[in-house]
C-alpha positions as CSV (number, residue, x, y, z in Angstrom):
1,X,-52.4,15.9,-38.1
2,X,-56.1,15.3,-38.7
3,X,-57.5,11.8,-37.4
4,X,-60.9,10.3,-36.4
5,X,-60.8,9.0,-32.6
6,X,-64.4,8.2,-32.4
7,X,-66.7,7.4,-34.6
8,X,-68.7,10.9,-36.6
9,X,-65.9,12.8,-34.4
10,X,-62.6,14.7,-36.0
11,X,-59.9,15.9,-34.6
12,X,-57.1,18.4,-35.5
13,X,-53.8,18.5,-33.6
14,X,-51.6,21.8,-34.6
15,X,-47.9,21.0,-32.7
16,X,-45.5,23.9,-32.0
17,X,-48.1,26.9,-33.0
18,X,-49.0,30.0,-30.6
19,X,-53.1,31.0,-30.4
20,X,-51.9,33.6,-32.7
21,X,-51.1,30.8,-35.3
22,X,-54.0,28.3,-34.1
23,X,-56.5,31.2,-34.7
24,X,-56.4,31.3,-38.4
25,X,-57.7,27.6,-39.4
26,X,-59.6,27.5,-36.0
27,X,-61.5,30.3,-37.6
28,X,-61.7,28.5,-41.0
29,X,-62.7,25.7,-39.6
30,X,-65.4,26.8,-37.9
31,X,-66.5,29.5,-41.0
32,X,-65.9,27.4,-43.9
33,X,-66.0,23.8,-43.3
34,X,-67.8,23.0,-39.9
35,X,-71.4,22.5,-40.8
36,X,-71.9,22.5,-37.1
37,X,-69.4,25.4,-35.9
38,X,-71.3,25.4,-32.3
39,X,-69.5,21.4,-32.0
40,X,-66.0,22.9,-32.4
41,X,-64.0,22.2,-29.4
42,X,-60.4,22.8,-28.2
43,X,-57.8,21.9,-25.5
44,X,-54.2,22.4,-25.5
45,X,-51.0,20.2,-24.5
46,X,-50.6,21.7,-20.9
47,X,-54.2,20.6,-20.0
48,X,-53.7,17.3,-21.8
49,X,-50.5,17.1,-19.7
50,X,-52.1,18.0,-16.1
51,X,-55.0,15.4,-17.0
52,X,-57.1,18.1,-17.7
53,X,-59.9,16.2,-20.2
54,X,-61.7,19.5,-20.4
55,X,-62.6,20.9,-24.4
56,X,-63.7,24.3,-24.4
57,X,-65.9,25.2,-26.7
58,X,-64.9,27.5,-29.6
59,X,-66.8,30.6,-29.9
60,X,-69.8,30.2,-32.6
61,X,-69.4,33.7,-33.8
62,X,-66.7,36.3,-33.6
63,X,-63.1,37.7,-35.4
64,X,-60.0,35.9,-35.4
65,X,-58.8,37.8,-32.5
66,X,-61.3,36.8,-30.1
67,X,-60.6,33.6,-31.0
68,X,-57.2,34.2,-29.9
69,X,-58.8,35.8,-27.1
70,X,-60.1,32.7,-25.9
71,X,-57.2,30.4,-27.0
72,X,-54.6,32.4,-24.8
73,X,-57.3,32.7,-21.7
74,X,-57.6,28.4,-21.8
75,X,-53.4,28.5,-21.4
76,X,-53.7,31.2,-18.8
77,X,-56.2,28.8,-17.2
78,X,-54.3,26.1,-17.6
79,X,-51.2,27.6,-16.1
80,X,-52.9,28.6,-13.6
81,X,-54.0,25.7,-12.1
């Protein structure tokens, strides 16, 4: 689902996907369409569901498995807490 919550801001929301899955268009997204990929931001349905407002950022550079990477280490965070 893409929508527009604020004004010059998008958002994305992938339901029922693993980082595994999340890491291929997060990757697009920030290679081929962000002109900005340093603004790319991320949170995940535990946080939202602890209150955690947090967005981590998405890494500007790097493969599709270290975005992965990071993806799994937010829900490891987030578990954690």
């Amino acid at each position: 689902m893409a929508t527009i919550p604020v004004e010059e801001c998008g958002c994305i929301t992938l339901i029922g996907v693993s980082p595994g899955e999340a890491a291929p268009l997060a990757k697009w997204l920030r290679d081929e369409f962000s002109p900005s990929p340093e603004l790319i931001r991320f949170s995940s349905e535990g946080a939202m569901e602890i209150g955690d407002e947090t967005h981590w950022g998405l890494p500007a550079t790097g493969s599709q498995e270290e975005i992965e990477e990071d993806l799994r280490a937010h829900i490891a965070y987030i578990e954690s807490l």
